[in-house]
N, C-alpha and C positions, 0 to 999 in steps of 0.2 A: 428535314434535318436527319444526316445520317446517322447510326445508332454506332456508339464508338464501343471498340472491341479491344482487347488489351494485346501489345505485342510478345509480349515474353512471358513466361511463366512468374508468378509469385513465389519474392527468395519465402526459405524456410523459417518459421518463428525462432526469436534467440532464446533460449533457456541461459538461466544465467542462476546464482546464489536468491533467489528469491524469496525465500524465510528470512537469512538474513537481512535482506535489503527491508524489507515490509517493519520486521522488528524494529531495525536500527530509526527508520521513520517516525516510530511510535515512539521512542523513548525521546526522539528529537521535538518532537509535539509536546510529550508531556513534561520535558524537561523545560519545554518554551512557557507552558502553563505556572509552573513551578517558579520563575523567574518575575513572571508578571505580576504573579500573586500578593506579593508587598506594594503594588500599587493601586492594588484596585482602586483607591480612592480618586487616585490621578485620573484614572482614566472613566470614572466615573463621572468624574467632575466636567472634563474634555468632551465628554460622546466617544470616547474608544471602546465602550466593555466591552466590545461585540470582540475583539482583539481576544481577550483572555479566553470568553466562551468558543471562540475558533480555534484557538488550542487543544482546549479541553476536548472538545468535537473530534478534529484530529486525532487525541491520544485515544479516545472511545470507538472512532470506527478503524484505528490502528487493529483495537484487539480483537474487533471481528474481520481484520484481514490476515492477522497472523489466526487465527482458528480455520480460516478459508484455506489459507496457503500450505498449511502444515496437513489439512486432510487430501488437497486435492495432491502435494508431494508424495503422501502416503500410499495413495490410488494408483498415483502413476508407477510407485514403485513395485508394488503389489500387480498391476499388470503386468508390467518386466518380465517379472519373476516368473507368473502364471506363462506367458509366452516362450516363455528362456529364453530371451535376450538380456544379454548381458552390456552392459554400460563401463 
């Protein structure tokens, strides 16, 4: 079997709003939690809790991705700057 090799270069990563987007996710999580919460009984009754606590989880590791995204944004901009390139 022969060993496959790539033909073209790899495009470049997208950078995009990603504080944004990461936030907006978390508040989406825990606005989903917030909603659920007048039911818990329903879905306790059903077998769904695992529903609400998925939320909750969601809005939890939201805010260790907005503390991830916000330092590694900070770094990168902080190298920039140390480089003098400009954006």
């Amino acid at each position: 079997m022969a060993k496959w090799t790539p033909t073209h270069e790899a495009p470049e990563p997208l950078e995009g709003p990603i504080v944004p987007t990461i936030v907006g996710g978390t508040v989406i999580w825990f606005v989903l939690f917030l909603v659920q919460l007048p039911f818990y009984g329903w879905f306790d009754d059903h077998g769904h809790l695992w529903w609400l606590w998925t939320c909750l989880a969601g809005a939890g590791l939201g805010l260790i991705g907005i503390w991830y995204v916000r330092r590694r944004d900070a770094a990168i901009k902080r190298a920039r700057a140390g480089a003098g390139v400009r954006q």
